[in-house]
Kinemage of the C-alpha trace (Angstrom):
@kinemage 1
@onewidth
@group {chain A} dominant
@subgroup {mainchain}
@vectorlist {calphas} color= white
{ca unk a 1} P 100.206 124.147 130.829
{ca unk a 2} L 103.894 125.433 129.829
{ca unk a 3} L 105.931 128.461 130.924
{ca unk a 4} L 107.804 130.439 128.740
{ca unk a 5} L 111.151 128.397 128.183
{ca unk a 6} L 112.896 131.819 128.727
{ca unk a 7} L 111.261 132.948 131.688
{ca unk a 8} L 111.533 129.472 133.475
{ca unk a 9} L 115.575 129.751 132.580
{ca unk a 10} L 115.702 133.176 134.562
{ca unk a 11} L 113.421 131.709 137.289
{ca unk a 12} L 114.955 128.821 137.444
{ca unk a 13} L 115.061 128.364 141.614
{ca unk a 14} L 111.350 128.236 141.455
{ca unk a 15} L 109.560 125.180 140.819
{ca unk a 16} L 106.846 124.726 137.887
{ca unk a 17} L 104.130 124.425 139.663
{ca unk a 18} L 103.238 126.133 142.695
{ca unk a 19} L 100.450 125.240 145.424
{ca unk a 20} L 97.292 127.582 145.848
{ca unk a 21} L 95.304 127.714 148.770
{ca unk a 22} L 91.803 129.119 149.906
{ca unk a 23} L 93.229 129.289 153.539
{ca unk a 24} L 96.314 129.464 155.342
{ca unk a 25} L 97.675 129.303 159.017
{ca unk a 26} L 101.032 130.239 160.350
{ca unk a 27} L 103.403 128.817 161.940
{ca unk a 28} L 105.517 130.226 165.007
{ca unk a 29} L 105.812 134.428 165.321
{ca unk a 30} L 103.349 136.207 163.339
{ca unk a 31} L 105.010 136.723 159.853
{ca unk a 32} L 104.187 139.434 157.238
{ca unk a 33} L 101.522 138.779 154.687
{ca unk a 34} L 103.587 137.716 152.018
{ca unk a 35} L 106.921 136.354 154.062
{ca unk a 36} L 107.508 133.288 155.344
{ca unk a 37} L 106.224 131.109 158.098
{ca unk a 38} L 102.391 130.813 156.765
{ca unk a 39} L 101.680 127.089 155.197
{ca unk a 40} L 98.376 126.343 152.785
{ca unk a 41} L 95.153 124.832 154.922
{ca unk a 42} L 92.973 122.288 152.800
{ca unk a 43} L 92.971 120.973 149.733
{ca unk a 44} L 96.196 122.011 147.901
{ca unk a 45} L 95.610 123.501 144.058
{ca unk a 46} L 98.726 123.473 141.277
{ca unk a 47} L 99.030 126.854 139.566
{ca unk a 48} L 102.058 127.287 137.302
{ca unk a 49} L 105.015 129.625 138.830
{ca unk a 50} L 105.221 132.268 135.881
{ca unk a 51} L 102.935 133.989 133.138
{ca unk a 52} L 101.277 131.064 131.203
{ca unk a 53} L 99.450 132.862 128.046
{ca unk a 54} L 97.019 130.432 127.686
{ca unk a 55} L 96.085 131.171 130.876
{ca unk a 56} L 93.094 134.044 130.587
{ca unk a 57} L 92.514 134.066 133.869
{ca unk a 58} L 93.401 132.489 137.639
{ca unk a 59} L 92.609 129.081 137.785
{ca unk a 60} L 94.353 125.901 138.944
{ca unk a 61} L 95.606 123.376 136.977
{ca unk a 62} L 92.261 121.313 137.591
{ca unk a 63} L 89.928 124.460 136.170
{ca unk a 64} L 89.120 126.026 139.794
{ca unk a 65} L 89.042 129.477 139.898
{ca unk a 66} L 91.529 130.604 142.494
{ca unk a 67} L 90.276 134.037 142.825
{ca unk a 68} L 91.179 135.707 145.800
{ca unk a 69} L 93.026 132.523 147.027
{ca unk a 70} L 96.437 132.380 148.604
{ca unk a 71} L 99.472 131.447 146.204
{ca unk a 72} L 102.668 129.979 147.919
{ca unk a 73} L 105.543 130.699 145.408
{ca unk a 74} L 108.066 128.950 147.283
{ca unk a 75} L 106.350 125.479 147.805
{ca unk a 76} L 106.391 123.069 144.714
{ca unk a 77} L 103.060 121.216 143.578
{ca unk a 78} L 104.318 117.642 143.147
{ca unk a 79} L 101.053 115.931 143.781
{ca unk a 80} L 103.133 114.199 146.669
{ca unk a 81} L 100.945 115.651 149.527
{ca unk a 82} L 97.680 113.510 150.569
{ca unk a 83} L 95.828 117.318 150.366
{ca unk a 84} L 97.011 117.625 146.656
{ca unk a 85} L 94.512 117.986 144.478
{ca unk a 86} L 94.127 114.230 142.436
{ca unk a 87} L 92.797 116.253 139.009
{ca unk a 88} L 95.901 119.140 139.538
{ca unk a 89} L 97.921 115.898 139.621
{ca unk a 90} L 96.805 114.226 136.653
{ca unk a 91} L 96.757 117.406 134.317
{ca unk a 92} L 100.481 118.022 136.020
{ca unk a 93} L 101.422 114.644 134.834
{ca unk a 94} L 99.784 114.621 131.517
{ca unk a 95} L 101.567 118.089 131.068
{ca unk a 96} L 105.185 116.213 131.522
{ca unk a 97} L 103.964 112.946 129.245
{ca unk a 98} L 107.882 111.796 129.701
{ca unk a 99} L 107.687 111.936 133.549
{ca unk a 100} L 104.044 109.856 133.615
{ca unk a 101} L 105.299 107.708 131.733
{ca unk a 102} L 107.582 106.490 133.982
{ca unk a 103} L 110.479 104.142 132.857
{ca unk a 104} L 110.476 102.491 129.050
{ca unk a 105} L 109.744 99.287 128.856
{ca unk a 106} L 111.939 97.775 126.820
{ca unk a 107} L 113.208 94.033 125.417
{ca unk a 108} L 114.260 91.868 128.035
């Protein structure tokens, strides 16, 4: 999935992917709805950050729909977390072939 090169220039503080969550629990005083101090409870989804339009409607990375699902717009998907989802990881990676990749091999 890709972001508008534009958008993700203006936007450029927030990372490309973002985790989804069905549930959430909070963490010291009782926070608003949307501010901080709530963290993502289970299995952690990859959405992109900004308007993809191939994207008809909400889903994760890995095809689940994330319908009425919390979004955390501050916290990166990186596929680094053990409750990342391994199928939001592998699109993620496919979706930045340079980065999978890893280093080139090349003559020694």
């Amino acid at each position: 999935m890709a972001i508008d090169p534009d958008l993700f220039e203006r936007c450029a503080v927030l990372p490309r992917f973002v985790v989804a969550a069905k549930s959430r629990k909070v963490t010291g005083p009782l926070p608003t709805r949307s501010g901080p101090g709530w963290i993502p409870l289970g299995v952690r989804h990859g959405v992109p950050s900004g308007p993809d339009p191939r994207v008809t409607s909400r889903e994760a990375l890995c095809g689940v729909s994330i319908s009425g699902w919390y979004v955390f717009a501050t916290v990166g998907f990186t596929g680094a977390s053990g409750a990342d989802c391994r199928r939001c990881e592998q699109v993620m990676r496919a979706d930045q072939p340079a980065l999978a990749a890893g280093p080139a091999a090349g003559p020694t």
